[in-house]
N, C-alpha and C positions, 0 to 999 in steps of 0.2 A: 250277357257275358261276352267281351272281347277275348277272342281264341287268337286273336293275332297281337294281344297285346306285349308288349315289349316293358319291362318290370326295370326295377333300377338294383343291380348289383350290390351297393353298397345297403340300399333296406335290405334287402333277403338276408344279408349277414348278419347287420346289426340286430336281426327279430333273432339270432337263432342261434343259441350258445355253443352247438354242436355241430355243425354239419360234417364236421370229422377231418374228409380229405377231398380236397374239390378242384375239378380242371373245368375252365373256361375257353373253348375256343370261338373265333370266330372273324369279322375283320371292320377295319377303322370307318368312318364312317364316310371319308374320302376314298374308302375303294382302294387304297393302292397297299394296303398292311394286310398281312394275317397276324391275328392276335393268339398267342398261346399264353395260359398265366395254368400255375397248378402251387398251391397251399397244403400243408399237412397241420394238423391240429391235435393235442395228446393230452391224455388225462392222468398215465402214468408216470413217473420218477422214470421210466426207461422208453417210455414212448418220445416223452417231453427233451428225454439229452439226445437233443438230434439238432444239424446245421445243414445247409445245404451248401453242396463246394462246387465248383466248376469243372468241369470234365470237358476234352478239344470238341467233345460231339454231342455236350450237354451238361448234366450235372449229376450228382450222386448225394447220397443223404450220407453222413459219420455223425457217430459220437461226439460228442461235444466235450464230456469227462469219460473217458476212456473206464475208466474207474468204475463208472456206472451203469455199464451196458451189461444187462443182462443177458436178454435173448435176442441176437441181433437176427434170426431167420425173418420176422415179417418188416421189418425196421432200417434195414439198412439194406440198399438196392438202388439203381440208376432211375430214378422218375421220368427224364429226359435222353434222348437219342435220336441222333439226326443219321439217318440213312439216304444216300443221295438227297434227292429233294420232297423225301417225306420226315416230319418230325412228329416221332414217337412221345406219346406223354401218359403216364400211368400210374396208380395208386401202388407201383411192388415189382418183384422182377419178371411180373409180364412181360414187360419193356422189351427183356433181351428175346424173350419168345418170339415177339412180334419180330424185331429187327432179324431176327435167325430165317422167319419163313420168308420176309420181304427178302434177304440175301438170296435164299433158292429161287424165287420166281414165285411163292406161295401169296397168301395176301393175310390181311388183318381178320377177316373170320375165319380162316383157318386155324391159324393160329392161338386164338380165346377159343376154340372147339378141343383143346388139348389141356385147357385149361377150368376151375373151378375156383368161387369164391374164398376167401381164407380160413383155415380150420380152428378159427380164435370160439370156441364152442364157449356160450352162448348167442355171442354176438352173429357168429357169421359175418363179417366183415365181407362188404360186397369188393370185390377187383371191379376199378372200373380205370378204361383205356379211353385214348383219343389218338387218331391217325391225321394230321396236316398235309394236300399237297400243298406245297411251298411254289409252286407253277401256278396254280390254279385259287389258289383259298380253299375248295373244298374239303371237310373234312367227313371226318365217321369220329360218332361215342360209342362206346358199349358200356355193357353193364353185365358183372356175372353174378350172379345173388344165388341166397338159398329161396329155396321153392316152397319149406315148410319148418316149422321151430327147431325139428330132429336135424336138419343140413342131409336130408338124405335125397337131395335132388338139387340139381342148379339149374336155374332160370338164368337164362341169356339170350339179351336184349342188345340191339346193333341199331344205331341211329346215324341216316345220311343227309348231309346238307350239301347245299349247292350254298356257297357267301353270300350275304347281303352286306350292302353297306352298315355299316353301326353297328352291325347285333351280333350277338354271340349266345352261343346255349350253355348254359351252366348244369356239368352235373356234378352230384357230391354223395359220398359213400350213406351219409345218413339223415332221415328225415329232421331228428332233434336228438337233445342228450336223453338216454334214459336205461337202465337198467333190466333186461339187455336191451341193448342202444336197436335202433330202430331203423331196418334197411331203409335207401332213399325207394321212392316209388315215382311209378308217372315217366313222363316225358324231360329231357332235360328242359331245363327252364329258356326261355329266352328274356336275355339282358339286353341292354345299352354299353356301347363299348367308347370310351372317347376315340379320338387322334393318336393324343399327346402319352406315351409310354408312362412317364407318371405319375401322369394324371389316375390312369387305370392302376397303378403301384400303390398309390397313398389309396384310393377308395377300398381294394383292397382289403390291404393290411389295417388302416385305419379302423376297419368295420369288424374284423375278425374279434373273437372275443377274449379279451387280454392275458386271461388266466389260463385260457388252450392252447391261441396260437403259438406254434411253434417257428415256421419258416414258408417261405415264400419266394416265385419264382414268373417273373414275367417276359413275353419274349414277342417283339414286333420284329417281321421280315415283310421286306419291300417288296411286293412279287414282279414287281421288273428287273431289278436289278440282286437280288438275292439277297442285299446285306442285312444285316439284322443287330438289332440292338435289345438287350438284357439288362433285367434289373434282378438280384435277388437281394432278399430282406432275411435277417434271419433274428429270433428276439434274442437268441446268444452273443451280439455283434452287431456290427454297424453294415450298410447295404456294400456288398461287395464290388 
């Protein structure tokens, strides 16, 4: 068994009709990007009416039929937040948690320690975050899950990378679809990241499974020069 092996992003999607909600970081294979991408995936009529919009410091999920929203408490939240030169990426409105403790001087596990997986009972819906520096590539994942069937304990897991060229580590809320759906487990994965922005857009979304995907969000920043370029996808619309 190769423990360093490096997997190809678009098979992991296409085996797997649920992985729910999944953030990829990590950087281009020339060294000079960090890669950030995060997808949301939905099985219900109110999970599914969602878009992703643009926001100056990232993006935000809405309703797509306003009409249709039910319970917008775990559904509608900032996925994305750029704080000086770290960018925030998260399955919910961790987001603002994190960005609140980085404003005081606090850091990323601080702030998921005030935090617990979601109370969707049976599921338990893991929270899971990712911290970018934008200086450096390095990032952090976490992971908040439940600890047993009853959600009466939360397992929290914090994963740190130093960049490598090409790779990125994939983590995503759930192992496969299933009733109740099934926390992810393990280590986040390591993938293959191209160059080319979307290249990494179409593998993707192309892979996500047709009748789930909901939207999608990819983001290279040059870590010399800051700038950064964006793709979102969303299946309500055309790439923004």
């Amino acid at each position: 068994m190769n423990v360093y092996e490096i997997g190809s992003l678009g098979e992991k999607l296409s085996k797997n009709t649920y992985p729910g909600r999944g953030i990829v970081l990590g950087m281009t294979p020339d060294g000079s990007k960090s890669v950030a991408a995060y997808f949301i995936m939905g099985r219900s009529v109110n999970s599914r009416n969602r878009v992703f919009l643009p926001e100056p410091d990232g993006i935000r999920t809405e309703a797509h039929d306003p009409a249709l929203l039910k319970d917008p408490s775990l559904i509608i939240y900032h996925p994305v937040r750029r704080y000086r030169d770290m960018l925030i990426v998260t399955n919910g409105d961790q987001t603002d948690t994190i960005r609140e403790y980085l404003q005081k001087g606090s850091d990323f596990e601080s702030a998921l320690r005030t935090r617990c997986f979601e109370p969707d009972d049976p599921n338990w819906t893991p929270r899971i975050s990712g911290v970018v520096d934008l200086k450096t590539g390095a990032y952090k994942l976490s992971i908040l899950k439940s600890a047993d069937p009853e959600g009466s304990s939360c397992l929290r897991q914090t994963f740190e990378y130093a960049p490598l060229p090409g790779v990125g580590h994939f983590l995503h809320t759930y192992v496969c679809d299933g009733n109740p759906i099934p926390s992810f487990r393990g280590e986040p994965e390591r993938v293959a990241l191209p160059d080319d922005i979307d290249a990494c857009t179409s593998t993707i979304w192309e892979n996500l499974n047709p009748d789930n995907k909901i939207s999608l969000y990819v983001c290279y920043t040059d870590l010399k020069t800051g700038a950064t370029d964006t793709r979102i996808v969303n299946k309500h619309g055309e790439k923004e």
